[in-house]
VEXDOLUM-448301 format. One record per residue (C-alpha): residue in three letters; x, y, z. Coordinates in steps of 0.2 Angstrom, whole numbers, plus 5000, padded with zeros to 4 digits. Example, Ala and Ser with C-alpha at 12.3 -4.5 7.8 and 13.67 -1.06 7.14 Angstrom:
BEGIN
ALA506249785039 SER506849955036 
# end
This chain:
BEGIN
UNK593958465280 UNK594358385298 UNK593358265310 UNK593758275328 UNK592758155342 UNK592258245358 UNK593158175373 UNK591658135386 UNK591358025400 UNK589257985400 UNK588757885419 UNK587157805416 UNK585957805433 UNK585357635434 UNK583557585434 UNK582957435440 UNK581957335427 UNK581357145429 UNK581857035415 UNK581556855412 UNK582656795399 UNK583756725410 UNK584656545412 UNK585956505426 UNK586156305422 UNK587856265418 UNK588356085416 UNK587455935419 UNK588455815424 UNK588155625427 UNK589155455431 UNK588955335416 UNK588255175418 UNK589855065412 UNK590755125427 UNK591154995440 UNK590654985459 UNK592554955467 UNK593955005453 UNK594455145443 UNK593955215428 UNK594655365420 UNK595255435402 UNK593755405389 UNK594155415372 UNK592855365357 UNK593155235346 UNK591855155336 UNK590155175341 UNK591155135359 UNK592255225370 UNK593855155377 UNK594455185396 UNK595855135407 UNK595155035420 UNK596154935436 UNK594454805437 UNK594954615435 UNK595254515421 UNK595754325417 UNK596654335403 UNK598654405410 UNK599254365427 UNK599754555430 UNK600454645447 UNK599654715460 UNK599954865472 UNK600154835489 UNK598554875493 UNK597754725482 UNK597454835465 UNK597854785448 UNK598854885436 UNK597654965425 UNK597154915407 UNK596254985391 UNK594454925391 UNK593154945376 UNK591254975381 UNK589654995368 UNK589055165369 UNK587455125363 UNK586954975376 UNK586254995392 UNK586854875402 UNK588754925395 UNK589254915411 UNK589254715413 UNK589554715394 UNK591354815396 UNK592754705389 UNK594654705388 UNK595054815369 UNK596454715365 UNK597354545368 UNK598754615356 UNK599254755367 UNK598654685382 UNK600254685394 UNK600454645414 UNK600954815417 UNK599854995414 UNK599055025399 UNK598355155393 UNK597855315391 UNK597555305371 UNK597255395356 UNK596555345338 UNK596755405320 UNK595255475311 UNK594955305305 UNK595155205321 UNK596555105311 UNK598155165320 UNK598355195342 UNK599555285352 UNK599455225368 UNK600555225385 UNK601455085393 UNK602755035403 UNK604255025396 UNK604954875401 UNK603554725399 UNK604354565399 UNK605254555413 UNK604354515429 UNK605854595439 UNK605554745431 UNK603654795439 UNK602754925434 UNK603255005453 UNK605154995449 UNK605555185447 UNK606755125431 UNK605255045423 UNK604655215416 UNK603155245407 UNK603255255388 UNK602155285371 UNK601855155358 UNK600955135340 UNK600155015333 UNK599054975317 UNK597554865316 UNK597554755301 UNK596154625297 UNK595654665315 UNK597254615324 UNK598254775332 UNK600154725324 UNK601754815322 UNK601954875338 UNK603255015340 UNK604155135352 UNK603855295351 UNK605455385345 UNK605755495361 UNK605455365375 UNK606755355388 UNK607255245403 UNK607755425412 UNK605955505411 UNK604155445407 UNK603155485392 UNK601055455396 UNK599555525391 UNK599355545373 UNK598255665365 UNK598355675341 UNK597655825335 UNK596055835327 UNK596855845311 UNK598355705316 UNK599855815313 UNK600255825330 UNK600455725345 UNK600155795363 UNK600855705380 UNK601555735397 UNK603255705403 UNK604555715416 UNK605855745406 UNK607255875410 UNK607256065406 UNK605056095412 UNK604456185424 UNK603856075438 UNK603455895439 UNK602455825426 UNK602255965410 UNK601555945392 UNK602455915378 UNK602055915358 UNK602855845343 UNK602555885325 UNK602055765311 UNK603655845296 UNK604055725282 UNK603655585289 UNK604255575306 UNK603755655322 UNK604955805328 UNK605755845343 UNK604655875358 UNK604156055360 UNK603856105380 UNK602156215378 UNK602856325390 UNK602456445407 UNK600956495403 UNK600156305400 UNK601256215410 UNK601656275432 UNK602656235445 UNK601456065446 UNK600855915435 UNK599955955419 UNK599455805411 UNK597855715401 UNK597955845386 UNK596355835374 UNK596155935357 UNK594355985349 UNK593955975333 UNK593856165335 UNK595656195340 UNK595356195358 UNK596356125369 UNK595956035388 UNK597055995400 UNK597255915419 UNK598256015431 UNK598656045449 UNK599856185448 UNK598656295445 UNK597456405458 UNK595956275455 UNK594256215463 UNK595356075471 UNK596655935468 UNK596755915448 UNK595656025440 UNK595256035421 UNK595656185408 UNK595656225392 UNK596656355380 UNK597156385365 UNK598656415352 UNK598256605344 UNK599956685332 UNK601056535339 UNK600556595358 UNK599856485371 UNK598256595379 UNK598256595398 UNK597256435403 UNK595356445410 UNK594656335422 UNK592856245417 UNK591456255428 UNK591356225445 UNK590156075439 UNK591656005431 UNK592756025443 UNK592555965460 UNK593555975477 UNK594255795468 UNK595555745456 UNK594555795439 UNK595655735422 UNK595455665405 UNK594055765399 UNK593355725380 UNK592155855370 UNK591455895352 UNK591956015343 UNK590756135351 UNK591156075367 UNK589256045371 UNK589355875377 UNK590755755381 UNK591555655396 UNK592955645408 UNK593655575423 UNK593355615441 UNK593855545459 UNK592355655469 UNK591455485477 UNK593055435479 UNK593655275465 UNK594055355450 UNK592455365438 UNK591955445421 UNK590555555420 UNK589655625405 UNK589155795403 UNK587955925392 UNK588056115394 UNK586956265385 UNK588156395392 UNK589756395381 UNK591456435387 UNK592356575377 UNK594156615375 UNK595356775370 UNK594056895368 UNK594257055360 UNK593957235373 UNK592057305365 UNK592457445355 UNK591357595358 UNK590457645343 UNK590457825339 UNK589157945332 UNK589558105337 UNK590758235328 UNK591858395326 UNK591658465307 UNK592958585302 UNK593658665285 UNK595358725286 UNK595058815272 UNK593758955275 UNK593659115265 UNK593059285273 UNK591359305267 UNK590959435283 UNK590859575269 UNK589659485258 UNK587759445263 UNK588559265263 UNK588759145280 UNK589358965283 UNK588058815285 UNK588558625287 UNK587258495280 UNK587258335287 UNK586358235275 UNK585258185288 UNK584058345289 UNK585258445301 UNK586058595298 UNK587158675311 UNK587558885307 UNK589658935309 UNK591458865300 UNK591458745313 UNK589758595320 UNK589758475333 UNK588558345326 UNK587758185334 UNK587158075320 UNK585557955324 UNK586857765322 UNK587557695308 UNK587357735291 UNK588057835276 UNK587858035273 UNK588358165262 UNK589058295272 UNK589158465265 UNK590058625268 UNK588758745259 UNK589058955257 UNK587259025260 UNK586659205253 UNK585659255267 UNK584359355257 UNK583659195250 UNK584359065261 UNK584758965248 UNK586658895244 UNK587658995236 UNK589158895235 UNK589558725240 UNK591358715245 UNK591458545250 UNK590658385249 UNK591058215259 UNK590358045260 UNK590057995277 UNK589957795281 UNK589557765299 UNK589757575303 UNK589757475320 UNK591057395325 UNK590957205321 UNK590957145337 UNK589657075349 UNK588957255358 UNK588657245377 UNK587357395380 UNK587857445400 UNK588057575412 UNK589957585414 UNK589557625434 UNK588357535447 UNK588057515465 UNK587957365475 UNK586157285478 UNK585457375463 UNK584957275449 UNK585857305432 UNK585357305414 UNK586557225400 UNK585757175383 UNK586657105366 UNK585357185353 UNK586657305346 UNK587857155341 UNK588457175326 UNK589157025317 UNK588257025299 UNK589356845295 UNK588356765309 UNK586656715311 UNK586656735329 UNK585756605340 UNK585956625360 UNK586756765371 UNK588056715385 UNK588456825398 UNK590056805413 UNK589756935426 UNK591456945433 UNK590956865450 UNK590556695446 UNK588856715439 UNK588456655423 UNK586656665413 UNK586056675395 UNK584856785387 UNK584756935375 UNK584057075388 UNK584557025407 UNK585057095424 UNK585957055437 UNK586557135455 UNK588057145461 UNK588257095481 UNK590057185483 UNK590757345478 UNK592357315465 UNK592957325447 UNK592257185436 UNK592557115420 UNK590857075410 UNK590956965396 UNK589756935383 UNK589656775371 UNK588956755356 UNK588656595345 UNK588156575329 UNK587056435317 UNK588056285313 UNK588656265297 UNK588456105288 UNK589856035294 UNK589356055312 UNK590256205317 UNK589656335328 UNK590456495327 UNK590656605344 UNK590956785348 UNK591456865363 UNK591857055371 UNK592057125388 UNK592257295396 UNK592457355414 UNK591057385426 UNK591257495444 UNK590457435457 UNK590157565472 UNK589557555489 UNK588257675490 UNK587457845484 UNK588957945493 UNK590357835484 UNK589357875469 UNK589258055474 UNK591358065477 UNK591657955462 UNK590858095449 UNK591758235460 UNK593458155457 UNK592858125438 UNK592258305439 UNK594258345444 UNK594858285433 UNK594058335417 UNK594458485421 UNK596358435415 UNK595858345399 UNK595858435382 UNK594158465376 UNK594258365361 UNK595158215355 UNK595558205336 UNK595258045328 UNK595657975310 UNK594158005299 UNK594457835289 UNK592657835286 UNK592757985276 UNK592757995257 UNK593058165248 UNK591658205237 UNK592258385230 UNK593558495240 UNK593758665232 UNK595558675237 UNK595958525225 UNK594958595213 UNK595958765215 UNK597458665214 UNK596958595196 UNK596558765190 UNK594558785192 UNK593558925186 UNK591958975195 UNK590359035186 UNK588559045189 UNK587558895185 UNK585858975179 UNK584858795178 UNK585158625175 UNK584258525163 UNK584058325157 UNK584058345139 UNK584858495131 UNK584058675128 UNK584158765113 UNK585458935118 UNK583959055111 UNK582458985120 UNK581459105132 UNK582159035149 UNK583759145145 UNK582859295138 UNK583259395155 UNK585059365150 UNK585259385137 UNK586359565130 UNK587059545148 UNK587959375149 UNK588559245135 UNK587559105142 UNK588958935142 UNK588358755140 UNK589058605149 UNK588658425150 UNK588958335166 UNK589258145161 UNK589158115179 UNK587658175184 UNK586958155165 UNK586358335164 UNK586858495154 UNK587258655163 UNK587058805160 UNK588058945166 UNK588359135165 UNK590159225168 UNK591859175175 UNK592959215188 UNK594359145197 UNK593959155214 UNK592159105223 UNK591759285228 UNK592259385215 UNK590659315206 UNK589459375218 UNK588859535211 UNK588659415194 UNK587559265205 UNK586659425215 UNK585759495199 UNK585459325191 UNK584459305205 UNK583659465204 UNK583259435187 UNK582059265192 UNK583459135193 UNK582959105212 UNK583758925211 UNK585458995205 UNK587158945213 UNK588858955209 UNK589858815202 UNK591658755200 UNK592458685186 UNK594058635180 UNK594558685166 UNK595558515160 UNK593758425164 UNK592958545152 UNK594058505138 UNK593758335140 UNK591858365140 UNK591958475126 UNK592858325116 UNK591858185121 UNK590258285118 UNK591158335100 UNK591558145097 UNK589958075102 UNK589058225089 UNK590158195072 UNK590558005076 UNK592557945080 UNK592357835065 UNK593957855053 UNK592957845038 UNK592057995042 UNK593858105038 UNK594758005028 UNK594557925012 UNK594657725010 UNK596457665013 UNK597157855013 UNK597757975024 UNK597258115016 UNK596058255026 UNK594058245016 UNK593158385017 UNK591958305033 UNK593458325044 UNK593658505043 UNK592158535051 UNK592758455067 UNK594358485066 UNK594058685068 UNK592958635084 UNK594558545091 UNK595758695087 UNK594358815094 UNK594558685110 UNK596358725109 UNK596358905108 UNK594958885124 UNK596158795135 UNK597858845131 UNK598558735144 UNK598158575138 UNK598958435127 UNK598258305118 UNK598658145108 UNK597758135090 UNK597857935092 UNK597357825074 UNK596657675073 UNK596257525059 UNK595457355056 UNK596357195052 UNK596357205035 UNK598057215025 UNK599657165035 UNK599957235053 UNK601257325047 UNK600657415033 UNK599257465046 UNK600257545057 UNK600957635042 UNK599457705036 UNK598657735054 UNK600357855057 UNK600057945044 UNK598157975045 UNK598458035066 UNK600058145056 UNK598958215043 UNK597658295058 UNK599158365069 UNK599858475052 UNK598158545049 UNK597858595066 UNK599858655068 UNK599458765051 UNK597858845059 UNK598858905075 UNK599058785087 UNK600758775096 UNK601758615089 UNK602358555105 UNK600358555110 UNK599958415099 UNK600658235097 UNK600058105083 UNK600057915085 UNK599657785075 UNK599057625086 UNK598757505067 UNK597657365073 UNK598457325088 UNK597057415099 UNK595357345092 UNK593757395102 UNK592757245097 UNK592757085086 UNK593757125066 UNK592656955061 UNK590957095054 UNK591257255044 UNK589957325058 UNK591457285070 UNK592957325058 UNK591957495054 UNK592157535074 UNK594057495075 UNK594457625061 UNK594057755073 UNK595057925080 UNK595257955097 UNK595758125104 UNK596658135123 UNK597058245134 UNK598758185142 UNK599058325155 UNK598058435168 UNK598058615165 UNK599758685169 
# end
C-alpha cells in the first residue's frame, strides 16, 4: 500500500477578532545609582556581591596621565551592589594592578580568584603614555592570594604591533574572547578567541565575516547559555555602536541580531552583561552624553536560529498496488480508517480529524451482507505533530485588517511551556498565547513565534522558536489578482505530491503473506477457550467440510476454519454457502503454512509437556513408550507441511560432567530423528542436536528447576520453500 499527500494551497479570509492577551513592553531600562555625574563609566562585570567598571573619575592614589582635554586614563573600580548610596561608596578594585595608564575591561574566573584584564603595555615608563601609538593595549592575568592580586602576567599573544583589549572567559572558562587590531581581519577592530588545550591558551582564532564587518567589533560577553553579545559599528544599527548577540551552532557563527531598540540608542551602546536567560543584566551607554552603565529587565525574550514551522498533515492518498479483479464476484473494495470512515473504490482520499494512531484497513466486502469478506491489508497509522512551536495563521492578509495568530497547537511534550513571544516582521513585538495584530503596509513578512519553557533546577529556561511567511496585500483587488495568478498556476502542478509514509507500519500485507506461501480458508468462528470439533455450532457443516482448528498466540484465540484454496477468490463459492448455512459473521482468512506448523508444535508441546523425562528413561537415550504418542503427531506435522525443516534440539541438567552430558543429550535428540526417518520422513528434513547443559532455561540449584532443563525442544529453521 502507498500514501500520497494532496498538493493544495488553502487562503484563509481573515476575520477580525479582539483579543486582549497582548504585551508590547520590551526592556526597561534604567541608569544605576553608582554612576557619576561628570566621568565615564562603562564595561560592568559581577564580582562578589559587586560589580566592577572601568571608570576615568579621579582618584589619589597614582599620579596618572591625562588627555588633552583634562580626563584621566581610566581605571577598574569595585562598587557594592547591594548599597544604595554605592555611588559615593565606589572604590578603586585594586592597588596591585592599579597602573597610571588604562585599565580595564576585566573578566573573572568562576571563583573570583583569577582576572584577565586589559592594560597598556608599556607602564613604567612615563615617555611611553598611554597616547603613544606604540604603547599598545595588552591583556594580563593575575591571581588573588590571601586577598592580594599577585603573579601578574602577560598574556601570550600580546604585541607592541597591535592591541589586544576587552576580554570576555566563557562561561565554562575554556575560552577567552577579545578584540584586536592585529593583521589578517576584516576592518578595524575584530573579535578574536583562544582555546584553553593542555594547559595553555591557543592561537587566536578570527570569529570571522559573519561576526566581525568592515568596522570595530569589540566588548564580547558570553551567557551562561551559550550566547554570545557583542559591540559593533560595522554593522547596519540603531546608531554609533550598537549591541548584538549570536551564537556558535556546528562550529558556525549565526548571523548577528541586534537588541531592542531600548537597548540600543542613537549612542555609542557597548559592554552589555546578562543571566543566563538574558532577562536582566547591564551595559554601557553614551546616550546623555558621558559614558554610563544602565541596568536592564525584559519579559520579551530574544530568540535565535529558529527552525521554518513545519506544516502538519492530516489528509491522505490510500492505494494498494496490488488489487485483484473482484468485478465478477458480488465482491467490491472498501478502505476503513480506524476512525469510523469508510471510503468505497481501490483508491480514498481521507482527512483524519489531528494527531493520533489508526488501523487502516484495506477490506474486500460481499455486497449481499456488507460485511468483510477478506481483509487484505492492514496498517498501523501513527499521526504526530511536528515537535515544534505551531503558529496558527492565515498565509495571506490585507493591510489595515487585523490578524489572528495563536500558539495553542505547539507541540513540545519535553517543555512545560510558560509564555508565548511573538516578532511580526515589522518591528512589533508582543506576548500572549491568541493575539492580533494589523499590518500598516503591504509586503512579505517573516512571523516569528517563541516559546519558553519552566526553569529547571538549575535555573535554565528552555526557548523554542518558528517562523513562516505572511503576504501582505493592498486591498480586496490585489487579493482578487493574487488568487487569479495562484488559480494559473495550479493549473500546472501535478495533482498529488507523494510523500514517504514513515508513519506507516505494516500490520498484514497479503502479498508478503503470498510470498511466504499462505493458504486461504474460511474462518467459520473464533473462540477464547477451545470447542470440542462435534459440538452443535458445526452441525450445519458437518458431511460438507472437515472443520480445521487453529490457535492464534497472538490474538489468544482458536480458529476455526472450513476448506482451502490458494488464491482469495477461489474460496468464494466455499465462504458464500457458509454463509447461507447461518455463519453470517464468516470471513476468509490467510495463513501461512510455516506459522501453522509452528502453531501446531507449540500447541503439541504445551499439551504433552517438553520435559525429557516424559520420553526417555533416567540417564538413557532410549525412546519409552510416552514418546510415541507425540512423536506420530510430529511426523503427521511433517507429512502436513512437507516444506518444512526442523531441528529436534536435546537438553540436560547439571548433573554428571558437561561432557558426558553432551554425550547423552546427542544421543537422545539422535534417537528421535531415526524414529521419525523410520516412519517416512525425508532424512535431509530432520537435524538432531544435542545442546548438554550448556543452555539451561532456569536455576540447576532445585530438581523443580533441573526437571525443566531436561527438556526437548522442536524448531522449525526455514520458511516453506
Amino acid at each position: 500500500m502507498n500514501i500520497k499527500l494532496p498538493l493544495s494551497l488553502t487562503f484563509l479570509i481573515i476575520v477580525s477578532v479582539s483579543l486582549t492577551d497582548t504585551n508590547a513592553q520590551s526592556y526597561a531600562v534604567e541608569k544605576e545609582n553608582f554612576n557619576s555625574d561628570r566621568y565615564n563609566d562603562y564595561s560592568p562585570v559581577h564580582y562578589r556581591g559587586g560589580m566592577v567598571f572601568c571608570s576615568n573619575r579621579k582618584h589619589d592614589i597614582l599620579v596618572v596621565y591625562a588627555s588633552p582635554d583634562n580626563l584621566q586614563s581610566s581605571s577598574m573600580w569595585f562598587v557594592p551592589l547591594t548599597d544604595s548610596a554605592a555611588g559615593e561608596n565606589a572604590e578603586i578594585f585594586s592597588e596591585e594592578l592599579l597602573t597610571s595608564f588604562h585599565d580595564g575591561p576585566a573578566t573573572f574566573n568562576s571563583d573570583g580568584t583569577v582576572i584577565y584584564y586589559s592594560r597598556n603595555i608599556e607602564v613604567d615608563s612615563r615617555l611611553r603614555d598611554v597616547f603613544d601609538q606604540e604603547n599598545q593595549l595588552g591583556l594580563f592575568r593575575a591571581e588573588l592570594t590571601d586577598g592580594i592580586w599577585s603573579n601578574i602576567i602577560p598574556f601570550e599573544y600580546n604585541s607592541t604591533e597591535y592591541s589586544l583589549t576587552t576580554p570576555a572567559l566563557s562561561f565554562n572558562e575554556s575560552r577567552i574572547f577579545f578584540a584586536s587590531d592585529m593583521p589578517g581581519g576584516f576592518g578595524g577592530a575584530d573579535l578574536y578567541y583562544c582555546d584553553w588545550v593542555d594547559g595553555q591558551w591557543q592561537t587566536p582564532v578570527n570569529l570571522g565575516p559573519n561576526i566581525n564587518s568592515t568596522g570595530n567589533e569589540s566588548y564580547p560577553f558570553e551567557s551562561e547559555s551559550g550566547i554570545l553579545y557583542f559591540s559593533s559599528d560595522g554593522w547596519v544599527g540603531y546608531g554609533k555602536k550598537d549591541i548584538y548577540y549570536t551564537k556558535q551552532i556546528d562550529g558556525v557563527w549565526i548571523i548577528p541580531i541586534n537588541m531592542d531598540a531600548r537597548i540600543n540608542s542613537k549612542a555609542d551602546d557597548f559592554g552589555l552583561i546578562t543571566d543566563k536567560n538574558g532577562e536582566e543584566g547591564y551595559f554601557s551607554s553614551s546616550r546623555k552624553q558621558n559614558d554610563d552603565i544602565y541596568r536592564f529587565v525584559t519579559d520579551i525574550h530574544s530568540f535565535y536560529n529558529c527552525d521554518t514551522l513545519q506544516k502538519n498533515y492530516y489528509c491522505f492518498l490510500f492505494y494498494d498496488e496490488s488489487f485483484m479483479d473482484v468485478d465478477s464476484l458480488p465482491l467490491s473494495y472498501e478502505w476503513s480508517f480506524g476512525d469510523g470512515t469508510r471510503i468505497s473504490g481501490i483508491e480514498a482520499e481521507h482527512c483524519f480529524a489531528g494527531p493520533g494512531n489508526y488501523t487502516v484497513k484495506l477490506n474486500i466486502i460481499d455486497n449481499n451482507t456488507g460485511n468483510t469478506f477478506f481483509t487484505q491489508s492492514t496498517y498501523d497509522v501513527d499521526i504526530t505533530d511536528a515537535v515544534q512551536p505551531f503558529i496558527i495563521s492565515p498565509d495571506l492578509g490585507l493591510m489595515d485588517q487585523q490578524i489572528e495568530f495563536s500558539g495553542l497547537n505547539s507541540n513540545l511534550p519535553d517543555m512545560e511551556i510558560t509564555q508565548y513571544f511573538w516578532d511580526f516582521g515589522d518591528g512589533t513585538k508582543i506576548k500572549g498565547t491568541e493575539v492580533g495584530h494589523t499590518y500598516e503596509r503591504k509586503g512579505s513578512y517573516t512571523v516569528q513565534l517563541g516559546v519558553i519553557g519552566k526553569k529547571d533546577s538549575t535555573g535554565f529556561m528552555p526557548k523554542e522558536c518558528v517562523y513562516k511567511q505572511i503576504e501582505i496585500l493592498e486591498d480586496n483587488q490585489a487579493l482578487a489578482i493574487y488568487f487569479a495568478r495562484q488559480k494559473g498556476e495550479l493549473e500546472e502542478l501535478p495533482v498529488m505530491d507523494e510523500v514517504d509514509p514513515l508513519a506507516m507500519s505494516p500490520l498484514y500485507s497479503m502479498t508478503e503473506a503470498m510470498e511466504k506461501e499462505a493458504v486461504f480458508r474460511v474462518e467459520v468462528l473464533t473462540s477464547a477457550s477451545k470447542l470440542s470439533i462435534d459440538t452443535a455450532l458445526f452441525d450445519p457443516l458437518r458431511g460438507a467440510y472437515d472443520i480445521s482448528e487453529v490457535y492464534l498466540r497472538e490474538d489468544s484465540l482458536y480458529s476455526y476454519t472450513v476448506g482451502e484454496a490458494s488464491s482469495v477468490l477461489e474460496t468464494y463459492p466455499i465462504y458464500n454457502d457458509v454463509v447461507s448455512k447461518g455463519y453470517e459473521n464468516a470471513s476468509v482468512k490467510s495463513y501461512v503454512l510455516a506459522d501453522l506448523a509452528e502453531e501446531e508444535l507449540l500447541e503439541l508441546t504445551s499439551s504433552f509437556g517438553e520435559f525429557s523425562d516424559a520420553y526417555f528413561e533416567f540417564d538413557d537415550f532410549k525412546i519409552g513408550d510416552a514418546s510415541y504418542p507425540i512423536l506420530d503427531r510430529i511426523m503427521d506435522i511433517m507429512m502436513n507441511y512437507p516444506g518444512i525443516k526442523l531441528e529436534i534440539a536435546a537438553h540436560t541438567d547439571n548433573m554428571g560432567s558437561f561432557e558426558y552430558n553432551m554425550n547423552l543429550s546427542q544421543k537422545r535428540a539422535q534417537s528421535m530423528v531415526d524414529y521419525l526417518v523410520e516412519q517416512g520422513v525425508e532424512a535431509y528434513r530432520l537435524i538432531g542436536k544435542g545442546y548438554g547443559e550448556s543452555r539451561p532455561i532456569t536455576s540447576n540449584t532445585t530438581e523443580e528447576g533441573r526437571s525443566i532443563n531436561r527438556r526437548v525442544e522442536f524448531i522449525i529453521l526455514n520458511e516453506l520453500e
